[in-house]
C-alpha positions as YAML, in Angstrom:
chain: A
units: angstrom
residues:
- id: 1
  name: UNK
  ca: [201.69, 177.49, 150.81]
- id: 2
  name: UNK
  ca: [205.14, 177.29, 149.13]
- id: 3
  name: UNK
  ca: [204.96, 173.90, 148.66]
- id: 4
  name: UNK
  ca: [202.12, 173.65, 146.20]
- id: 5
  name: UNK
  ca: [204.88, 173.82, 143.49]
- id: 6
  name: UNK
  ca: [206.13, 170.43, 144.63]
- id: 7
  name: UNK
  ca: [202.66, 169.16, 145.17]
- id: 8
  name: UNK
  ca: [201.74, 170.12, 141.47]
- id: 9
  name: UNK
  ca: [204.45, 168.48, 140.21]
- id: 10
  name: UNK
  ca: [204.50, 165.47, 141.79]
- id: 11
  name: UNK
  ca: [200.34, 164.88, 140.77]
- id: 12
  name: UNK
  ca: [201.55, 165.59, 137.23]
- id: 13
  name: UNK
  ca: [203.99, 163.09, 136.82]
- id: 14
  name: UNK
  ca: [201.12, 160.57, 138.09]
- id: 15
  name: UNK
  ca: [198.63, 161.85, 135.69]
- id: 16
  name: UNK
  ca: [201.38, 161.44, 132.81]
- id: 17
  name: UNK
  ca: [202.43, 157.95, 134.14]
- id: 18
  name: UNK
  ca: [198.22, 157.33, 134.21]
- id: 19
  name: UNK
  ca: [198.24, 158.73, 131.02]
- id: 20
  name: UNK
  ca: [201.16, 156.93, 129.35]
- id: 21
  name: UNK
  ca: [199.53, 153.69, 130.57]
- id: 22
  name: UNK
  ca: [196.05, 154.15, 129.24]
- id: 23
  name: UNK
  ca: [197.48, 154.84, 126.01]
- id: 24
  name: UNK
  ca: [199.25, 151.52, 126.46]
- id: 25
  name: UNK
  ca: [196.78, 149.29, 127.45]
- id: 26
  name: UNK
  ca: [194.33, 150.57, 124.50]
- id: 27
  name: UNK
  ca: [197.29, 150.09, 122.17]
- id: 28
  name: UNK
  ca: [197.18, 146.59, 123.51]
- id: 29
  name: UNK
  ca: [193.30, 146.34, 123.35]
- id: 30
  name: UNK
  ca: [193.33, 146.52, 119.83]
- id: 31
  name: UNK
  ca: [195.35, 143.78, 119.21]
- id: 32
  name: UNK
  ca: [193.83, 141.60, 121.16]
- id: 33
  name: UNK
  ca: [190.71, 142.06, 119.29]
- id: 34
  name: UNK
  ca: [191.79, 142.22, 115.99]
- id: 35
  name: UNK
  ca: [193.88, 138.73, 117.17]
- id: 36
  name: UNK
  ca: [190.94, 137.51, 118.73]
- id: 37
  name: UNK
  ca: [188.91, 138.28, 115.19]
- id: 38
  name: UNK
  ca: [191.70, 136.45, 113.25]
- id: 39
  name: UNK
  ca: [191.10, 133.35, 115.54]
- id: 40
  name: UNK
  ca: [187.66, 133.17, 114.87]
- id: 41
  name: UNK
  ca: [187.90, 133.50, 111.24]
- id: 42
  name: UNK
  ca: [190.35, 130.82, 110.96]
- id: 43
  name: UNK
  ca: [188.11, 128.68, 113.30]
- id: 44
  name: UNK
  ca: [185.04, 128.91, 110.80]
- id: 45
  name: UNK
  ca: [187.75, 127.99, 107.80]
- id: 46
  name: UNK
  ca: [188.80, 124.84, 109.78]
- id: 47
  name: UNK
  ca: [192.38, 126.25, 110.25]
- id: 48
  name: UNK
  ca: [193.01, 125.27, 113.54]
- id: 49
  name: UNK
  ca: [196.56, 125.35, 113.80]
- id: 50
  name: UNK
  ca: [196.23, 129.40, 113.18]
- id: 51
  name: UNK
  ca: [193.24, 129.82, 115.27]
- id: 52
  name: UNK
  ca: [195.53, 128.33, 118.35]
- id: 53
  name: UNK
  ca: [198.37, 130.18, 117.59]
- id: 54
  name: UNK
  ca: [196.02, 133.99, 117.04]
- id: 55
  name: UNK
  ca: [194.52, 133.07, 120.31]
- id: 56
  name: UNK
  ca: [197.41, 132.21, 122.16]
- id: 57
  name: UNK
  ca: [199.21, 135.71, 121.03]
- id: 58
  name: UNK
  ca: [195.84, 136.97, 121.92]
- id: 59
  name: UNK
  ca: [195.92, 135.56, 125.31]
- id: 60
  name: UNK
  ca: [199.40, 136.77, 126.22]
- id: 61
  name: UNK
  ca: [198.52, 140.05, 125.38]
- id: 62
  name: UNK
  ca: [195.55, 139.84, 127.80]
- id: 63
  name: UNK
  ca: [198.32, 138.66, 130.22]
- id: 64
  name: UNK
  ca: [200.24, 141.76, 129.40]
- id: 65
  name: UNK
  ca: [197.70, 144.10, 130.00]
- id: 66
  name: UNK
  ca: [196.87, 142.83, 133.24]
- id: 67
  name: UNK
  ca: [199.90, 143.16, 134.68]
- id: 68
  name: UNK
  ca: [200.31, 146.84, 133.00]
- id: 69
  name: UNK
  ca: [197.19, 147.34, 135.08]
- id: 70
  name: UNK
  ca: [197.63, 145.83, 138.01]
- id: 71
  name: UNK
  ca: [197.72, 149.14, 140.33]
- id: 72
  name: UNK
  ca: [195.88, 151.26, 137.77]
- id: 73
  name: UNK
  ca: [192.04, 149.45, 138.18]
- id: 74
  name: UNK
  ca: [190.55, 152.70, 137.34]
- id: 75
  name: UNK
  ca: [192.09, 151.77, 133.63]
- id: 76
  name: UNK
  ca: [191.70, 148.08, 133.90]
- id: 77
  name: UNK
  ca: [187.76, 148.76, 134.60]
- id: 78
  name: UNK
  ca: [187.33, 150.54, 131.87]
- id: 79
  name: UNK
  ca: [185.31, 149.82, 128.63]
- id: 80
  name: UNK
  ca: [188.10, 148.78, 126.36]
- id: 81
  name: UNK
  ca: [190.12, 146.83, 128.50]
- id: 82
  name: UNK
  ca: [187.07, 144.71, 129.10]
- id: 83
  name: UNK
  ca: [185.66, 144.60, 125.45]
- id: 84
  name: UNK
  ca: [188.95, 142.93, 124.88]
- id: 85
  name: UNK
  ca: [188.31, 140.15, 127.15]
- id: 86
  name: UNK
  ca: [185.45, 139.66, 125.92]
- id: 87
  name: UNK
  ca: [186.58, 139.25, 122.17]
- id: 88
  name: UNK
  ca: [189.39, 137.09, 123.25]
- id: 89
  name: UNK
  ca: [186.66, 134.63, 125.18]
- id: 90
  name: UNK
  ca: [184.71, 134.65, 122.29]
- id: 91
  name: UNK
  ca: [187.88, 133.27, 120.24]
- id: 92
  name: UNK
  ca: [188.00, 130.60, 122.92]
- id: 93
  name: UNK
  ca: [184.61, 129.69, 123.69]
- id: 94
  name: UNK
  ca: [184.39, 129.64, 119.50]
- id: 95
  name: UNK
  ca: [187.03, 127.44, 119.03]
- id: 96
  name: UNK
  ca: [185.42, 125.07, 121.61]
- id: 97
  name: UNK
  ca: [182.30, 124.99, 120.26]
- id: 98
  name: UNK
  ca: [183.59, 124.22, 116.67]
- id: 99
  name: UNK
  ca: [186.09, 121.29, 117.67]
- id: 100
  name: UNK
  ca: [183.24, 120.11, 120.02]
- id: 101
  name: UNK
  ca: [185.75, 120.68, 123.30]
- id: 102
  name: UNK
  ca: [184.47, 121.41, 126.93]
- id: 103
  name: UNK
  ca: [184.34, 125.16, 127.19]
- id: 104
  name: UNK
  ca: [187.38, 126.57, 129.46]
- id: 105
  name: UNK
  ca: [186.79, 128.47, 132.33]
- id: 106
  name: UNK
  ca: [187.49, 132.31, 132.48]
- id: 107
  name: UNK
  ca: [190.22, 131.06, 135.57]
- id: 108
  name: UNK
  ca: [191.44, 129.16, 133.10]
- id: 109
  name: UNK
  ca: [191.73, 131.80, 130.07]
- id: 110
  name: UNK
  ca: [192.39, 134.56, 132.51]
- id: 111
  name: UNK
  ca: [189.52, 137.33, 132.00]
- id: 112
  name: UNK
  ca: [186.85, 138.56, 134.31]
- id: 113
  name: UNK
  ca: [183.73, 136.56, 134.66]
- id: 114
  name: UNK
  ca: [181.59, 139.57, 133.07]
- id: 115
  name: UNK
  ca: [183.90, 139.60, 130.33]
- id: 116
  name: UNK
  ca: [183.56, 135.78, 130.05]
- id: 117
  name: UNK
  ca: [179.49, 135.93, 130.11]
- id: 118
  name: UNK
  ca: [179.94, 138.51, 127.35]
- id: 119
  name: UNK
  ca: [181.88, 136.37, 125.24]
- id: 120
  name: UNK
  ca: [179.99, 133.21, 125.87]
- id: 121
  name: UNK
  ca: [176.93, 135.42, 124.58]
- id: 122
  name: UNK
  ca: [178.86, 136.19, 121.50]
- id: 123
  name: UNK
  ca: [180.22, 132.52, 120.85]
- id: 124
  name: UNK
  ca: [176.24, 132.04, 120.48]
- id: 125
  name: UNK
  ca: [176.01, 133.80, 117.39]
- id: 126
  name: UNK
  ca: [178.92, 132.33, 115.99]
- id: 127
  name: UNK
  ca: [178.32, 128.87, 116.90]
- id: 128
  name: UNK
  ca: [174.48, 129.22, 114.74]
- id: 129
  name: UNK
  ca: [177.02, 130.74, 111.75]
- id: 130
  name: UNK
  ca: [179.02, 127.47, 112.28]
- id: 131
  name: UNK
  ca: [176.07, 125.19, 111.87]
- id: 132
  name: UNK
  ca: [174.79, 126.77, 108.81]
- id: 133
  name: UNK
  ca: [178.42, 126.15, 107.37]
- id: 134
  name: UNK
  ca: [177.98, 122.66, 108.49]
- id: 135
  name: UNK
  ca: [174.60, 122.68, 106.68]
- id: 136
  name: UNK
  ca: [175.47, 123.86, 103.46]
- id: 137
  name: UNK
  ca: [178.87, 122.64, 103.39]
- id: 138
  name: UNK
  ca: [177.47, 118.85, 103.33]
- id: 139
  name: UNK
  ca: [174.75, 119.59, 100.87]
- id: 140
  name: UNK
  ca: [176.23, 121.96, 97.98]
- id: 141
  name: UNK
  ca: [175.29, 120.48, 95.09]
- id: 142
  name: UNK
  ca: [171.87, 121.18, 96.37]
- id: 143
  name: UNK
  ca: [172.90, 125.21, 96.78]
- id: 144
  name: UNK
  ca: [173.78, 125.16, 93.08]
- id: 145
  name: UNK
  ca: [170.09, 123.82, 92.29]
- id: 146
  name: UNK
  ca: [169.44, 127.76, 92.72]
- id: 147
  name: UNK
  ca: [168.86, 127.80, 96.21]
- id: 148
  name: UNK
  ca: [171.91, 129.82, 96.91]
- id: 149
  name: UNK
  ca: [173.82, 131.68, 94.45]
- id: 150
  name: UNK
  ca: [177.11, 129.69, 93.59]
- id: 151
  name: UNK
  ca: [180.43, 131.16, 92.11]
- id: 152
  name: UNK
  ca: [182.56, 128.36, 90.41]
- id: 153
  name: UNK
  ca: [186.16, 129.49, 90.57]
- id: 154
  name: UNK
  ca: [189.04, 127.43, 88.87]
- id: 155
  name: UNK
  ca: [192.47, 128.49, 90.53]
- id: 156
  name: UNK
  ca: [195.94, 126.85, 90.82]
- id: 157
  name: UNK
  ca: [195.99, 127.82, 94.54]
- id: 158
  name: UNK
  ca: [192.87, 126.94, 96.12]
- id: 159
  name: UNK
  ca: [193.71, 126.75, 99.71]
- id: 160
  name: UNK
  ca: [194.88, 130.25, 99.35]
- id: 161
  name: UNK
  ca: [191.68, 131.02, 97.07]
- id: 162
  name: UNK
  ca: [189.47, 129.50, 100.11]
- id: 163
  name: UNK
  ca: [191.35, 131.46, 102.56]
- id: 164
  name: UNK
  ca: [190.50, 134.96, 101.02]
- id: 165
  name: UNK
  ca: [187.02, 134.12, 100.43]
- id: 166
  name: UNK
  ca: [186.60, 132.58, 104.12]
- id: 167
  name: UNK
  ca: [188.09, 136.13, 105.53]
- id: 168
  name: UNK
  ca: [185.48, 137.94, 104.01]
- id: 169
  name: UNK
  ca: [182.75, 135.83, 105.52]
- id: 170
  name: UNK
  ca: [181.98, 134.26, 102.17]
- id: 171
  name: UNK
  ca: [181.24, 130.21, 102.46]
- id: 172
  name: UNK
  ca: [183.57, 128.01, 100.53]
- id: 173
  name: UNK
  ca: [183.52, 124.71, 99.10]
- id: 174
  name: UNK
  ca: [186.23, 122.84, 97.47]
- id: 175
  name: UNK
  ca: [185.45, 120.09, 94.72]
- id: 176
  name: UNK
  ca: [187.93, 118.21, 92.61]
- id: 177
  name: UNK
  ca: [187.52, 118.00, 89.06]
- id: 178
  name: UNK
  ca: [189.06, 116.82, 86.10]
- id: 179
  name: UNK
  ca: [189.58, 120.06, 83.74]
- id: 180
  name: UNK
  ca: [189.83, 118.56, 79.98]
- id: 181
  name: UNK
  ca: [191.02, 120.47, 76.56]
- id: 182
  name: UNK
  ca: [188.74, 120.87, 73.61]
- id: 183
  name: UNK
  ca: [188.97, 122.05, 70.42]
- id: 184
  name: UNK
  ca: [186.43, 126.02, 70.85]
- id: 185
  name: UNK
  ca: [184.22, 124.59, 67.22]
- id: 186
  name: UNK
  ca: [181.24, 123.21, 66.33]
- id: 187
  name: UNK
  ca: [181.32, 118.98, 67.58]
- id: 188
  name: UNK
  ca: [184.37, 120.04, 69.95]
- id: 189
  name: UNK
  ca: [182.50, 118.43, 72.75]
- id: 190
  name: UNK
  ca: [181.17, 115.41, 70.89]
- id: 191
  name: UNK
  ca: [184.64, 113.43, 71.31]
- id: 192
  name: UNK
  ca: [184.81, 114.07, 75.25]
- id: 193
  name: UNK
  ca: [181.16, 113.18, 75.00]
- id: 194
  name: UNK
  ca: [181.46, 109.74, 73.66]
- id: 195
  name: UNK
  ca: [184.81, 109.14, 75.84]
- id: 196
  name: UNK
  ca: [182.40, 109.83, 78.78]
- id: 197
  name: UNK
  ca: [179.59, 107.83, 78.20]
- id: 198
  name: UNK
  ca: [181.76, 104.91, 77.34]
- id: 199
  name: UNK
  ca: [183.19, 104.83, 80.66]
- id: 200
  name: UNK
  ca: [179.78, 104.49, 82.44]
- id: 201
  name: UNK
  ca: [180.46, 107.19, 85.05]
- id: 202
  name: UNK
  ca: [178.20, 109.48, 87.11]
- id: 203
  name: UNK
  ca: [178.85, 113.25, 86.25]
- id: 204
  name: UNK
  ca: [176.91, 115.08, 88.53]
- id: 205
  name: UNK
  ca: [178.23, 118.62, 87.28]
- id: 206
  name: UNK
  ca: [180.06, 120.47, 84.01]
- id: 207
  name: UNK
  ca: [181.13, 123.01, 83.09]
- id: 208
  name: UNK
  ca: [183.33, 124.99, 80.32]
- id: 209
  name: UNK
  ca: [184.75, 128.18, 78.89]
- id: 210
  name: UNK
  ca: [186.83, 129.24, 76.03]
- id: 211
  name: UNK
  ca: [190.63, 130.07, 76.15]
- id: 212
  name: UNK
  ca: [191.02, 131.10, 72.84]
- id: 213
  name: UNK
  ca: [188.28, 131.63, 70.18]
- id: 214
  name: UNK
  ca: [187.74, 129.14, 67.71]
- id: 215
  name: UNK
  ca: [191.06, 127.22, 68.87]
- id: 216
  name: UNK
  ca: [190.77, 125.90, 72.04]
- id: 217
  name: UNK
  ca: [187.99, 125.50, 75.45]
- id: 218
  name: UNK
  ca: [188.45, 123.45, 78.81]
- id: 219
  name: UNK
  ca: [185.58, 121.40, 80.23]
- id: 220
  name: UNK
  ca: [185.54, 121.15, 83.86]
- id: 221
  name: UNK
  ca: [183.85, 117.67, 84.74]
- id: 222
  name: UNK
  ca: [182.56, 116.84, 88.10]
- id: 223
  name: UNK
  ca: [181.32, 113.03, 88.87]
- id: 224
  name: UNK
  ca: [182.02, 109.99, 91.00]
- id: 225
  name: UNK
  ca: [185.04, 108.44, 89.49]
- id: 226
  name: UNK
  ca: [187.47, 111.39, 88.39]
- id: 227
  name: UNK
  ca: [190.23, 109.18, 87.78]
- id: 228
  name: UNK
  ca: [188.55, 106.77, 85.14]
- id: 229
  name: UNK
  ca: [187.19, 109.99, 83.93]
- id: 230
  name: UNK
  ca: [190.20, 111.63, 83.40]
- id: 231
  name: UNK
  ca: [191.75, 107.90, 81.86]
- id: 232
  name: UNK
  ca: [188.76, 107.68, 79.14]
- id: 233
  name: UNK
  ca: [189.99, 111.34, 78.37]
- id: 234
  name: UNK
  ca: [193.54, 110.54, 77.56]
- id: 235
  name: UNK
  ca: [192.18, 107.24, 75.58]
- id: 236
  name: UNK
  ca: [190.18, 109.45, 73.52]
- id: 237
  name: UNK
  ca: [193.32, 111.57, 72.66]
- id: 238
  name: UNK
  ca: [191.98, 114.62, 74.80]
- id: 239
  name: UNK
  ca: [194.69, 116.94, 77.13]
- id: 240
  name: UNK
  ca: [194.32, 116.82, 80.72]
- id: 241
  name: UNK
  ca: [195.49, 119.57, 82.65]
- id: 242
  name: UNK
  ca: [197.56, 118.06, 85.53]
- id: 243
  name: UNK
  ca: [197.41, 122.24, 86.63]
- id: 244
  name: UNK
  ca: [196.31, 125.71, 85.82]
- id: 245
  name: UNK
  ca: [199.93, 127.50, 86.52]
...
């Protein structure tokens, strides 16, 4: 019995090695979902360049942790490891279904098939939040008929405005405008009125708000011909903001 004190130690350095490597592969777990959630995001925002490249980083860490785990299956079997697979499948399969692509194979993105199944049962519920994008992307003028509830925003970034909004889950729209000066008094409108109507133009949408009390107001015009808009504006000796910076 005198060698139990070599036996003990010798089980403890494999339960710290175990140990070292679970903590490793969870570490690794994490970011491939919150990767794998990044894709996805920028998949529904039409990004696709940084949906490829979040899924790819994704995907090597799903390499990684294979071969981390490649004697340790006890590890590799476990929850975690597999709830990763199964997010970064769902980035895939996601991906495919929005840029209407043949769905890969889990050979071919490297995850178990239970992990794929999983994922192909989450892509579902993405791929109906896709088509109601598509839906109410195409038709917002009829959301602002009060059928959604619509937040105009005027911003001199709106890519990076859209991005924000789109990583909160919030659907975005972007419209151009023209975005026209005005005296803030009584008849301030009358002159961009008249300019408007002379040039025979659809506006399907306006808008305003003051800058400065009693001095000066933009109008935000929407229609089909923004650039003769925006020319009958200038005629009429109106200021048309080229930006908002």
């Amino acid at each position: 019995m005198d060698n139990i004190s070599a036996i003990s130690e010798v089980i403890r350095n494999i339960l710290d090695e175990t140990n070292s490597v679970r903590e490793e592969a969870l570490k690794l777990s994490r970011e491939i979902i919150r990767l794998s959630a990044n894709s996805i995001r920028a998949s529904h925002r039409t990004d696709f360049d940084d949906a490829c490249e979040l899924k790819a980083k994704a995907r090597k860490k799903v390499e990684e942790t294979k071969n981390l785990l490649k004697d340790k299956g006890e590890i590799y079997y476990t929850g975690y490891v597999q709830d990763a697979q199964k997010e970064y499948a769902e980035s895939e399969l996601t991906y495919a279904i929005i840029r209407e692509q043949q769905f890969p194979t889990y050979e071919e993105i490297n995850v178990e098939a239970p992990a794929y199944l999983n994922g192909l049962a989450e892509a579902i519920g993405e791929s109906r939040r896709h088509v109601l994008d598509v839906m109410r992307s195409v038709d917002i003028d009829r959301a602002d008929e009060g059928q959604f509830g619509v937040i105009k925003i005027l911003t001199a970034d709106p890519q990076k405005a859209r991005n924000v909004l789109s990583e909160s889950d919030l659907l975005t729209a972007l419209n151009d405008v023209v975005v026209i000066e005005v005296e803030d008094k009584p008849g301030g409108l009358i002159q961009l009125a008249k300019a408007i109507e002379g040039c025979n133009c659809n506006i399907s949408d306006a808008y305003g708000c003051i800058l400065e009390r009693g001095k000066r107001a933009l109008f935000i015009v929407k229609g089909d011909n923004l650039a003769i808009i925006e020319d009958a504006a200038k005629k009429a000796g109106l200021k048309v903001l080229d930006s908002l910076e």
